[in-house]
C-alpha positions as CSV (number, residue, x, y, z in Angstrom):
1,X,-85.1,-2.4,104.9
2,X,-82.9,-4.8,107.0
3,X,-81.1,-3.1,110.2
4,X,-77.2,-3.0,110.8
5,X,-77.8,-6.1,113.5
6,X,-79.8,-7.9,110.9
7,X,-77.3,-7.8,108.1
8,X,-74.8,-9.0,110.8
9,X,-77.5,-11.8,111.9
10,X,-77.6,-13.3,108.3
11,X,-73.8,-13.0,107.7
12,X,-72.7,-14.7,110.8
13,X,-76.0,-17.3,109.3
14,X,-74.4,-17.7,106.1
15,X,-70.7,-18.1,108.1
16,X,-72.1,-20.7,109.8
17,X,-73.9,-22.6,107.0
18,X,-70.7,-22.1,104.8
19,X,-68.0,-23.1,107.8
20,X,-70.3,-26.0,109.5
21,X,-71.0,-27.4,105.7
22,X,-67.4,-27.7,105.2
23,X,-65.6,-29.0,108.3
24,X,-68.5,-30.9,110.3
25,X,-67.3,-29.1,113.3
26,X,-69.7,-26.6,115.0
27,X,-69.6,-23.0,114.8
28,X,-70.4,-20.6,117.8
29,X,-70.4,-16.6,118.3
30,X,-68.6,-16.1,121.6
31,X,-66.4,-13.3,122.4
32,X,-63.7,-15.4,123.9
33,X,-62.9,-19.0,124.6
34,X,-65.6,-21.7,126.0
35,X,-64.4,-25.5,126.7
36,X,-67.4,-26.9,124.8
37,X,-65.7,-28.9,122.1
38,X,-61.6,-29.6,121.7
39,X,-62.2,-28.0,118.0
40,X,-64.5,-25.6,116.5
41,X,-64.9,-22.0,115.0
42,X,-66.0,-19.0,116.3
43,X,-67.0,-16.0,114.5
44,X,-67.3,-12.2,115.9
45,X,-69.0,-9.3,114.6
46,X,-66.0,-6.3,114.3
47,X,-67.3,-3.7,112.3
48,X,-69.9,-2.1,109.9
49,X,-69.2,0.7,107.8
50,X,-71.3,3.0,105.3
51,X,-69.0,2.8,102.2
52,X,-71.5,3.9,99.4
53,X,-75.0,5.8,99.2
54,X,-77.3,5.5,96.5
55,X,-80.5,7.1,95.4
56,X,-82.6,4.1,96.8
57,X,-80.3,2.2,99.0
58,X,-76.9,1.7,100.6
59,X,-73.6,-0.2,100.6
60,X,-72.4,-1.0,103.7
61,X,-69.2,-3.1,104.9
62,X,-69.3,-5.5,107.1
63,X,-66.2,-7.3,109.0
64,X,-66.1,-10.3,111.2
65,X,-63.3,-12.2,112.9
66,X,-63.3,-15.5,112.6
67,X,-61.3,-17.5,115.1
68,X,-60.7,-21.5,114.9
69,X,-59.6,-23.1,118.4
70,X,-58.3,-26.5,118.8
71,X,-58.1,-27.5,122.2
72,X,-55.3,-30.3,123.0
73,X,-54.4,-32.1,126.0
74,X,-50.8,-30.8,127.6
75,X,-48.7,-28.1,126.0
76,X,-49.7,-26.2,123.3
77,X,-47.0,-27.3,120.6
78,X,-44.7,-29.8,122.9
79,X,-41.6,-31.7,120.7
80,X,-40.2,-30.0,117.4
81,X,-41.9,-33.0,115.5
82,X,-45.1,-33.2,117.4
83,X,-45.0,-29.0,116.4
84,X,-44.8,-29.4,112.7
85,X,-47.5,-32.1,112.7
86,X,-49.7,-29.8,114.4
87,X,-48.8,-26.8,112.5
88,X,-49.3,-28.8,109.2
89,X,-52.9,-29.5,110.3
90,X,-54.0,-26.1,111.3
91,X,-52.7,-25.0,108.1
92,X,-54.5,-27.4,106.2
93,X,-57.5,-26.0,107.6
94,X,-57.0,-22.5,107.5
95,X,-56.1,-22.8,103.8
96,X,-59.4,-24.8,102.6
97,X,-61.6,-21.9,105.5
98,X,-59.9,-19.2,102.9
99,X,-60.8,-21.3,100.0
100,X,-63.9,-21.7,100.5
101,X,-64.9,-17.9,101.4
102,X,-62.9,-17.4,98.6
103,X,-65.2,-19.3,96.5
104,X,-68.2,-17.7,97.9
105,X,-67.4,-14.3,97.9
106,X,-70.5,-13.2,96.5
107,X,-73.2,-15.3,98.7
108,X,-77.0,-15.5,99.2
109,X,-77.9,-16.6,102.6
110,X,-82.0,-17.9,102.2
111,X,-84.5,-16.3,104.2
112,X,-87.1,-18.8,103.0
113,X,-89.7,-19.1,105.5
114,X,-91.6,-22.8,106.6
115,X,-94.7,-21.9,108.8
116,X,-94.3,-25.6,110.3
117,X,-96.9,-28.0,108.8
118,X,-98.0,-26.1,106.3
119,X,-94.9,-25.9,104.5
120,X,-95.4,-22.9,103.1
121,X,-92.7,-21.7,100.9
122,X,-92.5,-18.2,99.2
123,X,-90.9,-18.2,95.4
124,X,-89.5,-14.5,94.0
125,X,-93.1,-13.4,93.6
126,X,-93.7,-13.6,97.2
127,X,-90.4,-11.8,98.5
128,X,-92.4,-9.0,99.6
129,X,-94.4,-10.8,102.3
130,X,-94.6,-9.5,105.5
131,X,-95.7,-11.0,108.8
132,X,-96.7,-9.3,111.8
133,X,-94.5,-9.3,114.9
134,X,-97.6,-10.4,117.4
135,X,-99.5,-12.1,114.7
136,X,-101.3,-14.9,117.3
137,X,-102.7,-11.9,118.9
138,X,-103.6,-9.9,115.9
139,X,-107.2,-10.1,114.0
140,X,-106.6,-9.4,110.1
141,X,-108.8,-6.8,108.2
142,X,-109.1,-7.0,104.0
143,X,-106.6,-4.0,103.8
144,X,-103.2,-6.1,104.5
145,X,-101.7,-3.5,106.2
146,X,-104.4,-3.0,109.1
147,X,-104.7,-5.1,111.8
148,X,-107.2,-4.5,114.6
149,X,-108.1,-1.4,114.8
150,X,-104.7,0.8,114.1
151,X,-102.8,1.1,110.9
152,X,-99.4,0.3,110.9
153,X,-96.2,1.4,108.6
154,X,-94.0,-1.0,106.9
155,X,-91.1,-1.4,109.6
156,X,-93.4,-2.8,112.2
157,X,-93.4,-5.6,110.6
158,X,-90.8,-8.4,109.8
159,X,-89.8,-9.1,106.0
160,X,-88.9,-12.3,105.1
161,X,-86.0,-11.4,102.6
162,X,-82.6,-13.3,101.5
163,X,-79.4,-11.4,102.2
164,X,-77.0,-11.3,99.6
165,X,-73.7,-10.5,100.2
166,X,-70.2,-9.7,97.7
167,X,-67.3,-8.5,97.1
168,X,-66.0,-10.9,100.2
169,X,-62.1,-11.1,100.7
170,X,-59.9,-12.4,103.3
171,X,-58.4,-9.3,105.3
172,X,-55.8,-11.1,106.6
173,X,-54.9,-14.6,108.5
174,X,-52.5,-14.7,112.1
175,X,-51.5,-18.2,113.3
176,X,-50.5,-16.3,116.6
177,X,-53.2,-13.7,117.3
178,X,-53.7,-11.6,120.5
179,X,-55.5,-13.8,123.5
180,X,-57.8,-12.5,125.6
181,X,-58.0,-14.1,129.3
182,X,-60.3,-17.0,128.4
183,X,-58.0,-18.1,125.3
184,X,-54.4,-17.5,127.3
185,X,-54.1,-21.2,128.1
186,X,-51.1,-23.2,127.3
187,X,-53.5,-26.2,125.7
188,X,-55.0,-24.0,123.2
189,X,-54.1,-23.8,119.6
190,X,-56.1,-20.4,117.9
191,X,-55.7,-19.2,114.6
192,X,-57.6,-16.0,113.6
193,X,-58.8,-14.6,110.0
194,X,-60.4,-11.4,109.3
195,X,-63.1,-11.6,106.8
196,X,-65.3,-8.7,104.8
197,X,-68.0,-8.7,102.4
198,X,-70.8,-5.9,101.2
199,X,-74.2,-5.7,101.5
200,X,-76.4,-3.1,99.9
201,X,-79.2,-2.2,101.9
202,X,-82.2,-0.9,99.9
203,X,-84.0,1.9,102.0
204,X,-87.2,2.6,102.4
């Protein structure tokens, strides 16, 4: 069973892969503006909500925020031309952001684990493995659920499993969002778009 901050680690993963892929410009997870680079994305964790339950598992929503910042020497907008040229640009990139989620709304972020130089990879067969959390400490018995001397249930360990997401739409875009202190600068052009998407949760 993955937890509520685990779903939310592989959806801000798959944000990241889908967002970086696209633009070449970095991606972060701030709450707020950093001066790191004069453009990039940022994408916050807003909410998750039970929306289905099922026998054997559950549907849950999640929503993020995802905020671009472009960072520009002098004013934020300046002459009416110099405005329109800018505008054009963030709009250009806002469009293809909500294109391309669009086009992934149903996505599988991979979980695939590499244990370093053995290059281990696990097919469908093996999406049930588990590892152990302290593993270089741990001796291994023949039962593969004892280790040492104590037996262990299933959610002390960590399963390596790919997160697959749906249903994912664009809540809305504003080219003129609220700022908090660290983004109410006058050289900072921010555009933010709410995104959701589904996840069910199989419980155990």
């Amino acid at each position: 069973m993955l937890t509520h901050s685990e779903s939310f680690k592989d959806v801000t993963k798959g944000l990241n892969i889908l967002l970086s892929g696209e633009f070449k410009i970095p991606v972060f997870f701030d709450r707020g503006f950093n001066l790191r680079r004069s453009m990039y994305f940022s994408v916050e964790p807003v909410s998750s909500n039970l929306v289905d339950l099922r026998t054997e598992s559950q549907v849950r929503e999640y929503v993020v925020n995802i905020k671009h910042y472009w960072h520009r020497g002098g004013q934020r907008l300046g002459a009416r031309a110099n405005h329109q040229k800018i505008m054009n640009t963030v709009n250009k990139i806002i469009e293809r952001a909500k294109q391309l989620l669009t086009n992934n709304s149903s996505y599988t972020v991979d979980n695939t684990v590499d244990f370093g130089d053995w290059g281990v990879n696990f097919g469908d067969e093996n999406k049930q493995f588990v590892f152990p959390k302290f593993a270089l400490t741990t001796t291994f018995s023949q039962d593969p659920t004892v280790f040492g001397s104590a037996t262990r249930t299933s959610r002390d360990y960590v399963y390596f499993r790919d997160t697959k997401w749906f249903d994912g739409k664009i809540l809305g875009v504003d080219y003129d969002p609220p700022r908090n202190n660290t983004e109410n600068r006058s050289d900072l052009i921010m555009t933010s778009m709410g995104f959701s998407i589904l996840i069910e949760d199989v419980v155990t």
